[in-house]
Backbone bond lengths (Angstrom), bond angles and torsions (degrees), N, CA, C in turn:
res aa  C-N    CA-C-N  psi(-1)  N-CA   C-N-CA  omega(-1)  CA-C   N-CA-C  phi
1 X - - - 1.459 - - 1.532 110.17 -
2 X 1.371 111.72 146.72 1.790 103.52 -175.11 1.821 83.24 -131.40
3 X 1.207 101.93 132.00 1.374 135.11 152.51 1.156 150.89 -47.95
4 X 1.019 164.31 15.91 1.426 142.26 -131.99 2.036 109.60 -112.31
5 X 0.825 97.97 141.12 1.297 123.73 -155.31 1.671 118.80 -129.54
6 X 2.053 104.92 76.44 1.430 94.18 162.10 1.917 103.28 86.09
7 X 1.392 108.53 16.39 1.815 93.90 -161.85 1.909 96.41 -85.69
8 X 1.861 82.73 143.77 1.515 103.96 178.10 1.427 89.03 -128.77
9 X 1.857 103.24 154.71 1.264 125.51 159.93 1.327 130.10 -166.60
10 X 1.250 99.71 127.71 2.047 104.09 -157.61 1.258 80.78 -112.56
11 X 1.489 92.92 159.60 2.013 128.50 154.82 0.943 93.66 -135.45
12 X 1.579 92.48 135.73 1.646 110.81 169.35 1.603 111.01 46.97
13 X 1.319 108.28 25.53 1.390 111.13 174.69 1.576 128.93 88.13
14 X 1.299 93.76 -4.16 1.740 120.94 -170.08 1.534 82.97 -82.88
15 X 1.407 121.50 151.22 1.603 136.23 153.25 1.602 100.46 -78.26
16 X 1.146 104.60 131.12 1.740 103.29 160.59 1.517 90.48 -130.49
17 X 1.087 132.28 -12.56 1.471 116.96 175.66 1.485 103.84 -137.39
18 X 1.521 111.04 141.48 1.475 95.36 -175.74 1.608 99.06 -164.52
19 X 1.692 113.02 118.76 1.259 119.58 169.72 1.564 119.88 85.19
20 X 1.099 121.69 4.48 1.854 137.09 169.79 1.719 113.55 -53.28
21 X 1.419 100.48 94.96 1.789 111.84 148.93 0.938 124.75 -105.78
22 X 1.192 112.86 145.81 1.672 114.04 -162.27 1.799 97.93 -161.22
23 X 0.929 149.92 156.66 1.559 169.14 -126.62 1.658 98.34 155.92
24 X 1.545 98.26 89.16 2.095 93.46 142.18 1.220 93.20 -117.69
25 X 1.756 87.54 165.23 1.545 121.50 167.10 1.129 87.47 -93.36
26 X 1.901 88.72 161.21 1.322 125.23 169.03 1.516 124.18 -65.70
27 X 1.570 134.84 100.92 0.899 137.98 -163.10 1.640 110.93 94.55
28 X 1.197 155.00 26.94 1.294 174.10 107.38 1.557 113.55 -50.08
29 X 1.245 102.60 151.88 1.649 106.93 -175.12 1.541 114.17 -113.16
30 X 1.568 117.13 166.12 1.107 89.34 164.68 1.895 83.03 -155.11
31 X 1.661 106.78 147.73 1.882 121.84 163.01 1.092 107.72 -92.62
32 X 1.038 123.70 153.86 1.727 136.97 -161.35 1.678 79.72 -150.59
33 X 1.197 118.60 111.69 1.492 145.85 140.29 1.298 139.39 -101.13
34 X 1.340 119.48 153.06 1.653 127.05 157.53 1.494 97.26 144.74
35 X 1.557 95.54 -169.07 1.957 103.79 -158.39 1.638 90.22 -75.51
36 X 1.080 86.95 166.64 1.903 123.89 -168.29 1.723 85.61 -73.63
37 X 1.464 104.20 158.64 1.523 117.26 -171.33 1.447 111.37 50.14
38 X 1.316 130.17 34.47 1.367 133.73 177.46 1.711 111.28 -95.80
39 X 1.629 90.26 -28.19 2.030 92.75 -175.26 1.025 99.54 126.89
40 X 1.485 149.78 -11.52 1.668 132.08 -149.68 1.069 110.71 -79.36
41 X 1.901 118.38 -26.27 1.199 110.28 -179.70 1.836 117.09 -72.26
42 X 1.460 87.18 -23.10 1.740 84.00 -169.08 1.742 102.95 -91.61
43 X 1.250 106.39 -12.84 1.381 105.49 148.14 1.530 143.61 -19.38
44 X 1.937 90.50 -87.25 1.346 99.08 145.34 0.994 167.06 -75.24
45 X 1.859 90.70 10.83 1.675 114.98 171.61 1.211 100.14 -86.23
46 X 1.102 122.66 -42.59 2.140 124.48 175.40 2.058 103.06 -47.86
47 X 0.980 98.76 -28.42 1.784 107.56 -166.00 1.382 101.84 -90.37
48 X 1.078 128.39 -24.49 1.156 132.23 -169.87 1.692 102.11 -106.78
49 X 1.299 119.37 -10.19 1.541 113.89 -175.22 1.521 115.02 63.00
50 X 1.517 113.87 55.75 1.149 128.01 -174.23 1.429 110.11 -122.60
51 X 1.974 113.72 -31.03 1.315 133.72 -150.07 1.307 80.64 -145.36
52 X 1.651 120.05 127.27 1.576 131.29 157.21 1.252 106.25 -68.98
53 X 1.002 139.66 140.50 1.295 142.84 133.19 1.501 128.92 -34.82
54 X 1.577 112.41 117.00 1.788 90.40 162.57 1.460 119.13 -63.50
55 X 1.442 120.35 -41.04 1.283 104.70 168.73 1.811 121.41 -149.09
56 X 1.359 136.54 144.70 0.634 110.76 -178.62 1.999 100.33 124.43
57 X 1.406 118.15 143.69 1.257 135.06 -172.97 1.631 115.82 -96.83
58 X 1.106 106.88 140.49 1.649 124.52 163.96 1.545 120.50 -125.58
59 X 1.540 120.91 94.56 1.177 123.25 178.43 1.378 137.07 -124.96
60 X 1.629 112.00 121.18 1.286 121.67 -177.31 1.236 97.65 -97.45
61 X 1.561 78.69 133.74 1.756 102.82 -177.79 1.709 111.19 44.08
62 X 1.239 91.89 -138.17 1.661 84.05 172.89 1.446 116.50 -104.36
63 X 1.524 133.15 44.66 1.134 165.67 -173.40 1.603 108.99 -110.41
64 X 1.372 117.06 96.42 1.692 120.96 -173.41 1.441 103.05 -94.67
65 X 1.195 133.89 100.86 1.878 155.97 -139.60 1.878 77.26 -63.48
66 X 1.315 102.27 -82.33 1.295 109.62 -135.39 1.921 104.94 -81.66
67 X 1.511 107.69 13.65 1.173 114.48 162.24 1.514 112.15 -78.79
68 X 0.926 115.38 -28.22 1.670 111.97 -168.36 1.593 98.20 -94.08
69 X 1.549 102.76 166.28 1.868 126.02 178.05 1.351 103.60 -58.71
70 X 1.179 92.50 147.67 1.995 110.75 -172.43 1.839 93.08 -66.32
71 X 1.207 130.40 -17.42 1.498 139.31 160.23 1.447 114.45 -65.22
72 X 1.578 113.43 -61.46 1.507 97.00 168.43 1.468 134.94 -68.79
73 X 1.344 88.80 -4.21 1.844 112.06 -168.05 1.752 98.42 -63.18
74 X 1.786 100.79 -35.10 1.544 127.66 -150.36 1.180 88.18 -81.87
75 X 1.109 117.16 -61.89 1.872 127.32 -170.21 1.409 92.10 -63.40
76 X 1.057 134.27 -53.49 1.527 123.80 -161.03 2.190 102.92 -49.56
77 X 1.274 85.50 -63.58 1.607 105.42 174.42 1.259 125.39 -30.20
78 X 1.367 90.11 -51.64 1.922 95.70 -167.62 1.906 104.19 -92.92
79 X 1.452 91.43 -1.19 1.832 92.16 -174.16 1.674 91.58 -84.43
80 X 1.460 105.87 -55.26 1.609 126.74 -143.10 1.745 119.86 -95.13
81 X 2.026 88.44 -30.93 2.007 83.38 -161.04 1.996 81.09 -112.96
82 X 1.504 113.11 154.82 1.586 128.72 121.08 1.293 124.12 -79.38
83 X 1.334 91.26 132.76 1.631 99.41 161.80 1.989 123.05 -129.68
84 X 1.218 106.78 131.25 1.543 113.98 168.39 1.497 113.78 -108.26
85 X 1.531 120.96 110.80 1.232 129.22 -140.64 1.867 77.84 -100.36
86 X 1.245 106.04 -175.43 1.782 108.55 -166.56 1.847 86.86 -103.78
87 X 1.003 134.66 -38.85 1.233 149.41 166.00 1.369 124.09 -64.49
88 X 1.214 118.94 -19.71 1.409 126.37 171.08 1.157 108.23 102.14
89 X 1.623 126.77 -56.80 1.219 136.16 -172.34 1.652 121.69 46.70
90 X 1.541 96.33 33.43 1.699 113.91 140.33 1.467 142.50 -34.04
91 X 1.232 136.69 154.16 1.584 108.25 164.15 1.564 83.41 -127.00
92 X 1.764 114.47 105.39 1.169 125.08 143.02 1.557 133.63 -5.46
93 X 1.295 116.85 -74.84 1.610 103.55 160.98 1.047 134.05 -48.51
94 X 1.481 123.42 -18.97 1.250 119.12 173.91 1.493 135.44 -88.51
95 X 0.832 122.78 153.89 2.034 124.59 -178.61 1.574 100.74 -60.92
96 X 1.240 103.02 173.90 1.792 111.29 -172.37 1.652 101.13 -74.29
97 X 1.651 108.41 -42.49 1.771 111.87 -176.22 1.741 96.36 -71.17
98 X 0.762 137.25 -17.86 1.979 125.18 -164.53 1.518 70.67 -96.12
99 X 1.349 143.29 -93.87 1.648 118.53 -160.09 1.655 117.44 -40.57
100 X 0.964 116.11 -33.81 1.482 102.59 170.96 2.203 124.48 -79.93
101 X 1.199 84.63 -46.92 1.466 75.85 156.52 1.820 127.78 -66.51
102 X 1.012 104.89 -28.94 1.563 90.88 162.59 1.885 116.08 -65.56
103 X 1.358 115.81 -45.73 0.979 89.11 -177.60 2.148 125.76 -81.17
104 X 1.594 98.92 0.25 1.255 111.60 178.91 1.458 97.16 -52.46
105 X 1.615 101.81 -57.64 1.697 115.51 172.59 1.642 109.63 -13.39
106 X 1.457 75.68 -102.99 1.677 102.58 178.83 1.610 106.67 -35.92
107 X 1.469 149.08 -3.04 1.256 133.39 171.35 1.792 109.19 -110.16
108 X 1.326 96.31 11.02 1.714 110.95 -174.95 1.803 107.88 47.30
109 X 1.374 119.71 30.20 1.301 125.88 165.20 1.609 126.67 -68.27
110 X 1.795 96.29 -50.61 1.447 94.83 -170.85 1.705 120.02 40.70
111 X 1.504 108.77 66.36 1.437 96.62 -164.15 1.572 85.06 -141.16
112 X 1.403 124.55 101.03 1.370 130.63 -163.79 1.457 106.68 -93.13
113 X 1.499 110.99 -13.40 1.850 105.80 177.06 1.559 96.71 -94.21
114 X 1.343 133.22 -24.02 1.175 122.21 -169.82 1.424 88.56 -72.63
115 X 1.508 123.58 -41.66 1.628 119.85 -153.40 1.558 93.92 -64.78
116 X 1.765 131.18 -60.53 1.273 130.97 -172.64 1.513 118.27 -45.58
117 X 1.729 115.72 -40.85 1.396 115.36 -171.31 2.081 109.64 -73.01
118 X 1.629 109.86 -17.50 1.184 124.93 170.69 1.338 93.57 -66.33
119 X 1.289 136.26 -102.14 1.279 145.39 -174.41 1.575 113.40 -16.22
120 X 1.589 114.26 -26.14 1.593 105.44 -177.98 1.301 107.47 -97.90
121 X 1.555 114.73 -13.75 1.579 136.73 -179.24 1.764 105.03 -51.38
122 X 2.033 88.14 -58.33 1.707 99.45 -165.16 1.924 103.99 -94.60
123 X 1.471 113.64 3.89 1.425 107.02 153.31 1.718 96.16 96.09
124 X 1.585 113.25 19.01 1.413 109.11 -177.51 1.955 109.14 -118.27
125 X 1.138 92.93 12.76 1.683 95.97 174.16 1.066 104.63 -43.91
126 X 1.381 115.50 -79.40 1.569 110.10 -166.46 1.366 143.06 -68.25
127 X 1.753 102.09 20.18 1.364 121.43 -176.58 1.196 110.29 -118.63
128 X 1.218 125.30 -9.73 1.572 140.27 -165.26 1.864 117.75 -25.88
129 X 1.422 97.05 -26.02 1.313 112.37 -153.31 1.534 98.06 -111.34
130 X 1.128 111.58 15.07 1.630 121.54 -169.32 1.825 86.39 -93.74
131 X 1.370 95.28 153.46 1.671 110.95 162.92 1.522 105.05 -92.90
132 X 1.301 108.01 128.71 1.537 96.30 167.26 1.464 156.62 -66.82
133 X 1.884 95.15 11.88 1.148 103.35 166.87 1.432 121.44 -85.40
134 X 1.452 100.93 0.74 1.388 110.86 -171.48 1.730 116.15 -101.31
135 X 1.179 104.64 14.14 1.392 134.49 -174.65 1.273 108.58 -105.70
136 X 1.677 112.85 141.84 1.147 134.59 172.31 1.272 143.44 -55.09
137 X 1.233 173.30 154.21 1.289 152.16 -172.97 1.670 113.66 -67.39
138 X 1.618 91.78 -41.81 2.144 93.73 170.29 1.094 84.64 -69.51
139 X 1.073 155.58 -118.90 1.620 163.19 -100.77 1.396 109.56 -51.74
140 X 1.161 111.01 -41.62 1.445 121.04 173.68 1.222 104.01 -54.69
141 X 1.416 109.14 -70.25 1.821 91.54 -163.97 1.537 111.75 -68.74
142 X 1.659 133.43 -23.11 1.107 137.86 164.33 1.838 115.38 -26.26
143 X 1.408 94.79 -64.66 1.629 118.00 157.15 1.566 105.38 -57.47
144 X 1.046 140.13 -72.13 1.813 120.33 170.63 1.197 119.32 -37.04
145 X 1.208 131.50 -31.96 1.675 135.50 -167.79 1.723 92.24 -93.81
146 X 1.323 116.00 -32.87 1.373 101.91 -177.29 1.319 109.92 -65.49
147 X 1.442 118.38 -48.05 1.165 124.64 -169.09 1.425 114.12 -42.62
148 X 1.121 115.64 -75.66 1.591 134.68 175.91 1.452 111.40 -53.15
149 X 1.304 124.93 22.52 1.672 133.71 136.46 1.003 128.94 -107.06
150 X 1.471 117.00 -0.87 1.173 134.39 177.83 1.970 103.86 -48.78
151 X 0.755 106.75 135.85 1.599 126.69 167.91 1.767 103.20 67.06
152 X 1.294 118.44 19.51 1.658 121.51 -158.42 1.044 118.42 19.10
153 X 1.599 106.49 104.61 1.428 131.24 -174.66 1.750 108.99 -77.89
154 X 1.081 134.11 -171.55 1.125 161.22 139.17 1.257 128.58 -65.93
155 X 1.245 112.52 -74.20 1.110 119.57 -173.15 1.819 115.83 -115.15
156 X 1.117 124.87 122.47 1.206 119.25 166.79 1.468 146.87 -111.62
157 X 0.840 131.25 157.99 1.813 124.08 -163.41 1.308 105.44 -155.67
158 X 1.701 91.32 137.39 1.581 117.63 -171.38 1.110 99.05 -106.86
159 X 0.952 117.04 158.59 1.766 125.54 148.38 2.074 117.43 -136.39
160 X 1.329 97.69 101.42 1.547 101.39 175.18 1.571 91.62 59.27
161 X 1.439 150.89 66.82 0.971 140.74 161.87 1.377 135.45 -82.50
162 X 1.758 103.62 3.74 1.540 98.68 161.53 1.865 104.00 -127.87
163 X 0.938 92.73 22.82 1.720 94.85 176.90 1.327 132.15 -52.88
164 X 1.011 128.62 8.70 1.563 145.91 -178.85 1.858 99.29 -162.14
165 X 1.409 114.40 23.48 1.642 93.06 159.26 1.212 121.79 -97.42
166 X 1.506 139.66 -162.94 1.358 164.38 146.64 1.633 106.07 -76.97
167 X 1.315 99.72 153.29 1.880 104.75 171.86 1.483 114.62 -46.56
168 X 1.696 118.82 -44.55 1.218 119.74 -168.17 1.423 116.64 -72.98
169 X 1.641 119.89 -44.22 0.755 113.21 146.42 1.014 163.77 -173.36
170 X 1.589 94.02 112.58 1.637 136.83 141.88 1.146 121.30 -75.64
171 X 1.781 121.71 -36.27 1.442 112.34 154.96 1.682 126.52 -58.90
172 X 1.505 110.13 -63.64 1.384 92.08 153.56 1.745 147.60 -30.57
173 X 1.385 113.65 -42.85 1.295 103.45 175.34 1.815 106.18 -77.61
174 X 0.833 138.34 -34.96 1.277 143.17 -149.51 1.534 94.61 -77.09
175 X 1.764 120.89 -58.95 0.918 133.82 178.98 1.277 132.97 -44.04
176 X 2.248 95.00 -31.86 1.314 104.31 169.21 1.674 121.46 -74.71
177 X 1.484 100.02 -36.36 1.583 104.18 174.41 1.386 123.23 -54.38
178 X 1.435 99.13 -51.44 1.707 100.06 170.35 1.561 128.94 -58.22
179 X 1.409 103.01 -29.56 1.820 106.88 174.59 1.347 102.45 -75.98
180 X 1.184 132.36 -57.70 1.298 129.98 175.33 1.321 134.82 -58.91
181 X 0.972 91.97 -55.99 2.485 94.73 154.51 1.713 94.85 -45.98
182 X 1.358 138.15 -30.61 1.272 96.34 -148.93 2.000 86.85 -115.76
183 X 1.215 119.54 1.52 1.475 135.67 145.86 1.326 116.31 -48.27
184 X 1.272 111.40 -50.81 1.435 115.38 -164.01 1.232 127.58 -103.69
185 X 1.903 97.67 7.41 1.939 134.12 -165.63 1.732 101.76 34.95
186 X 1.227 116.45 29.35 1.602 128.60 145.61 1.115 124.50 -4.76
187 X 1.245 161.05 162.59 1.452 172.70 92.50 1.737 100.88 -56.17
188 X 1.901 120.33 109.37 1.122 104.82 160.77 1.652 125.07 -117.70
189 X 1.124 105.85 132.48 1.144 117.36 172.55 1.584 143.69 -75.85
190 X 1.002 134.15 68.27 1.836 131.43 -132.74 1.459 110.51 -130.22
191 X 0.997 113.62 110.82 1.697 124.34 162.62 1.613 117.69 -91.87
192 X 1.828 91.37 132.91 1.450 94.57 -172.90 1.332 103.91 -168.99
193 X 1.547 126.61 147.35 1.658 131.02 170.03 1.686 100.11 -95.54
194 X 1.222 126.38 30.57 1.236 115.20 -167.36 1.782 102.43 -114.20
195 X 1.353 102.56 110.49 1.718 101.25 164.11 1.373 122.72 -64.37
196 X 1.339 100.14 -17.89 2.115 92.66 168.86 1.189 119.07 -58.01
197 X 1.740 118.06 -43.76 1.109 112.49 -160.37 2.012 93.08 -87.11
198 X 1.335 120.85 -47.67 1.461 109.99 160.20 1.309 115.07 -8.49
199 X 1.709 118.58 -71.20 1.499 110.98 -175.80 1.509 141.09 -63.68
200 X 1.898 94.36 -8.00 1.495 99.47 167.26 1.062 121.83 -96.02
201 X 1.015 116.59 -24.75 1.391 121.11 -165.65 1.371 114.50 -122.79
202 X 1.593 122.55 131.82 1.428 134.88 173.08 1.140 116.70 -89.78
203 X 1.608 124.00 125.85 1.100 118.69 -176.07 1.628 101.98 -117.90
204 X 1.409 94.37 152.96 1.904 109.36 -168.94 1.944 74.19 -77.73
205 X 1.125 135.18 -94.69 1.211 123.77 -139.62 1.428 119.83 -108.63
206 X 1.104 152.18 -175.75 1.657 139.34 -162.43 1.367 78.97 -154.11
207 X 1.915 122.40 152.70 1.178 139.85 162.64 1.590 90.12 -137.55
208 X 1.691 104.12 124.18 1.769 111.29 -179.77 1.492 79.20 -120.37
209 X 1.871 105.38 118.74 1.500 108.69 178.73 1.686 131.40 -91.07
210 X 1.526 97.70 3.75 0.888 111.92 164.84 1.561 141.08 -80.73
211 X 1.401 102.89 -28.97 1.479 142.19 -168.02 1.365 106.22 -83.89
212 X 1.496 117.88 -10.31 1.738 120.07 171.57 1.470 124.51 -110.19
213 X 1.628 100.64 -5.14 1.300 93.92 179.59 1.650 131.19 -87.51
């Protein structure tokens, strides 16, 4: 179950987030909508233990996020959450397997058949050895969505994850998130203005972040 409890967050003293409760279950979804410059991204950086909170709790299970060291914060993350960043947050020089083995790392899996049968999942086996600058705009995020299954997480989080695709694929990535969240009995978490992905996917609960302030 993830928590949240009361969350505020200013810049420069400005509210961009202010007053958010929310209760999912484990294995339930939830869309996070509304206009751009509203907060959603830094939203789900507070949810993800990326962004402190000015005020206010985030709790898995009986695990209070932002009580623990920006170290356990790390371990918590790379054990427990996915993430698909809107940017990808690739490292370009590297091949498709060196981004995934880093994050195999970081999920303390070390599990190199789970990593290969991922890679044949999202259709990048036979590129493995490619640098990712040499990759496509789908492929990229294919490789982002892989990443963030790395070690089968719990919980996962999108941000705008087809925002620069094509129709085709946008079905593909979406299709992949949903098979795989529901592989890994996942909780996903996903912000987006996109009715494509609306039509695939059912979500248990909607947050419109505009509509509370």
């Amino acid at each position: 179950m993830l928590i949240c409890e009361n969350i505020l967050f200013s810049v420069d003293g400005h509210k961009l987030i202010s007053g958010i409760n929310l209760n999912i279950q484990s294995q339930k979804d939830l869309l996070i909508t509304g206009p751009s410059g509203i907060g959603k991204t830094s939203f789900l950086s507070i949810l993800c233990g990326l962004q402190k909170p000015t005020q206010g709790n985030v709790i898995y299970n009986d695990i209070n996020l932002y009580d623990m060291s920006e170290n356990k914060i790390d371990d918590f993350r790379g054990k427990e959450l996915g993430i698909v960043f809107q940017n990808f947050n690739l490292i370009n020089s590297f091949t498709i397997k060196q981004n995934l083995d880093i994050a195999n790392t970081v999920s303390k899996q070390n599990n190199n058949d789970q990593l290969y049968d991922l890679l044949q999942r999202v259709g990048l086996a036979e590129k493995s050895h490619l640098q990712v600058s040499k990759l496509s705009v789908g492929e990229k995020q294919r490789l982002a969505v892989a990443r963030a299954f790395i070690g089968k997480p719990k919980w996962i989080f999108c941000d705008e994850p087809t925002s620069s695709l094509d129709n085709k694929n946008t079905d593909i990535i979406i299709n992949l998130i949903k098979e795989e969240s529901l592989r890994c009995k996942a909780s996903l978490i996903l912000i987006t203005h996109d009715t494509r992905v609306q039509s695939i996917l059912n979500f248990s609960q909607v947050l419109k972040m505009g509509e509370m302030l």
